[in-house]
C-alpha positions in Angstrom: -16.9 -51.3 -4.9 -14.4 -54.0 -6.8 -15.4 -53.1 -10.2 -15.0 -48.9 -10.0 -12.7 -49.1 -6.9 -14.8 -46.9 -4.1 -12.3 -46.4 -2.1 -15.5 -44.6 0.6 -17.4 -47.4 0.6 -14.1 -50.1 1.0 -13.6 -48.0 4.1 -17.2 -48.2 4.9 -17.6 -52.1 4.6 -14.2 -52.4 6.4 -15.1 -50.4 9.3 -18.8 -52.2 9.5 -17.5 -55.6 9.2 -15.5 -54.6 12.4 -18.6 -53.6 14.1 -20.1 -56.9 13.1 -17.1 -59.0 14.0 -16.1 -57.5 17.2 -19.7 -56.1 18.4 -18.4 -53.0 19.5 -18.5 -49.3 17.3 -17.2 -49.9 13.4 -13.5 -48.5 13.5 -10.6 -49.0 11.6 -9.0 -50.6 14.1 -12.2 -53.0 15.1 -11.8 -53.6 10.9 -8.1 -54.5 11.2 -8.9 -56.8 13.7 -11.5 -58.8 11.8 -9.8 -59.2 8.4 -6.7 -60.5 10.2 -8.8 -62.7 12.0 -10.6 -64.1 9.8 -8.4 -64.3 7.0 -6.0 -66.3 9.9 -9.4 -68.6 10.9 -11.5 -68.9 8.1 -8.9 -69.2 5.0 -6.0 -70.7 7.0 -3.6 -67.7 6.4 -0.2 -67.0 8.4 -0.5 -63.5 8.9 2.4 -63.2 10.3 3.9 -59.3 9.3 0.1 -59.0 7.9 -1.1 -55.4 8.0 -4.5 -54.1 6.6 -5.0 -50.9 8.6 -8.5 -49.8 5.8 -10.7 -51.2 3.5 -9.0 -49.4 0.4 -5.2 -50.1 0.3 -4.8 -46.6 0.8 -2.9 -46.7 3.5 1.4 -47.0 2.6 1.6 -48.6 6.0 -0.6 -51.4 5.1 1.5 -54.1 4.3 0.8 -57.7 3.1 2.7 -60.1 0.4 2.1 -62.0 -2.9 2.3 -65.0 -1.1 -0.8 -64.2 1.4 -2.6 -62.1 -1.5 -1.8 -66.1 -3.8 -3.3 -67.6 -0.8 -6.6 -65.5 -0.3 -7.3 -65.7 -3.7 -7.0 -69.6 -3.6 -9.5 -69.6 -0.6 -12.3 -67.2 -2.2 -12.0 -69.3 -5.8 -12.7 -72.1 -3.9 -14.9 -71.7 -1.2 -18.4 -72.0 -2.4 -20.0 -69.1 0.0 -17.4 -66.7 -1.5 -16.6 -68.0 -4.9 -19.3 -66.8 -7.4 -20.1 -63.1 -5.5 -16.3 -62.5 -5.0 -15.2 -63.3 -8.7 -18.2 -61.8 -10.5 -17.5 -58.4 -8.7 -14.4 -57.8 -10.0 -13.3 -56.0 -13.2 -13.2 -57.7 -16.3 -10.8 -57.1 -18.8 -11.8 -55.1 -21.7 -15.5 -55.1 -20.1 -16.0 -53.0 -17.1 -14.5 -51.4 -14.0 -10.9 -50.4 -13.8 -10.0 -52.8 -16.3 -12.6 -51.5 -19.1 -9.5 -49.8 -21.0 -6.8 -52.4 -20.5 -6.1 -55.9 -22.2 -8.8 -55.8 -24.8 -6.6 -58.1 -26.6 -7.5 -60.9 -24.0 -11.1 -59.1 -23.4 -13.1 -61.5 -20.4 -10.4 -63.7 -20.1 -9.2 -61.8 -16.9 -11.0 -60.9 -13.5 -8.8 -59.0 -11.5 -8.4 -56.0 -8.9 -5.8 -53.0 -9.8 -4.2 -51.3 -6.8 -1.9 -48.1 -7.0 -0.8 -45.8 -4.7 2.7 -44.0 -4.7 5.7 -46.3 -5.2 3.1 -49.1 -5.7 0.9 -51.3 -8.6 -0.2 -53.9 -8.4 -2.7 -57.1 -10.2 -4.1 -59.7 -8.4 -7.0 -61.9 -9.8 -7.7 -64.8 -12.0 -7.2 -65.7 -15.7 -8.7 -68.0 -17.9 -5.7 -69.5 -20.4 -6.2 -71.0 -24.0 -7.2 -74.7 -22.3 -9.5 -72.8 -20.3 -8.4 -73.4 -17.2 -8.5 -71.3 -14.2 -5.1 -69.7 -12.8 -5.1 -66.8 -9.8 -2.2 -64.8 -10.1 -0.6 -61.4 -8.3 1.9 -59.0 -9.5 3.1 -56.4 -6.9 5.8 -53.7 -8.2 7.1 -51.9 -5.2 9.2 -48.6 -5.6 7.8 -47.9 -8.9 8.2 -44.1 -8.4 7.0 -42.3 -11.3 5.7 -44.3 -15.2 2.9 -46.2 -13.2 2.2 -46.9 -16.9 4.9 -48.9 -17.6 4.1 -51.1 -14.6 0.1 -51.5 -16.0 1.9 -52.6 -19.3 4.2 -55.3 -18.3 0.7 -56.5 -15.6 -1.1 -56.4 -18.8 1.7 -58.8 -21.0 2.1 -61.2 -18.1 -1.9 -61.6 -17.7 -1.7 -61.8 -21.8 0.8 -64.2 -21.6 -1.2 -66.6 -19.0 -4.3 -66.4 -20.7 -2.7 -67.4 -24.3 -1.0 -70.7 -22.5 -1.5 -73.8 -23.1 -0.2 -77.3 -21.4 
């Protein structure tokens, strides 16, 4: 789903996760309701003006920011039930998934999840720099009406620029 970006079976897993979570019929309400919970019980995040209303990002009305994305990507690097099946299922530059045509100049040394709709890109994921050490990282570019590409470039320098640093 992470690597190719299924946006039907995101929705999928999101609505089942509510049926799980909630015991009652998969919906994407009953889905709302469990990632905010759990994201608020399990990883310790204020989400406060938090909205994730499907499993896909689709939605414009979903609404979240850098600093909750920074802080769920903290908790699933390094929690040890999430860590290795969350990180291995996302893209890898120059490799696979949505990131099989991008940054082949830093090709492995970036695991990370595009997300565009209209007026939106965005990169969130982990990069490995020159010392080889481990940074997460999200870029969110909103009101980017029209040249998504130019957006993918500048993700696509400031991952390039993390991965070549060195303390």
């Amino acid at each position: 789903m992470l690597k190719k970006s299924d946006n039907i079976i995101a929705g999928a897993l999101f609505k089942k996760l509510g049926q799980l979570y909630t015991r009652r019929p998969g919906s994407w309400e009953n889905g709302s309701l469990a990632v905010s919970q759990i994201l608020s019980k399990q990883a310790g995040l204020s989400v406060s003006g938090l909205r994730v209303l499907d499993g896909s990002g689709l939605s414009p009305s979903n609404l979240t920011t850098p600093s909750q994305m920074m802080q769920v990507l903290d908790f699933a690097f390094h929690n040890s039930t999430s860590n290795e099946p969350f990180v291995t299922a996302l893209p890898i530059a120059g490799i696979d998934g949505t990131l099989k045509h991008r940054m082949g100049n830093i090709a492995r040394r970036v695991r990370a999840k595009t997300g565009t709709i209209s007026g939106v890109v965005s990169l969130a994921g982990y990069v490995v720099s020159a010392d080889n050490e481990v940074f997460a990282f999200v870029i969110m570019v909103n009101g980017s009406k029209g040249m998504t590409w130019k957006y993918k470039e500048m993700e696509d320098k400031i991952a390039t620029v993390l991965a070549r640093y060195k303390r």
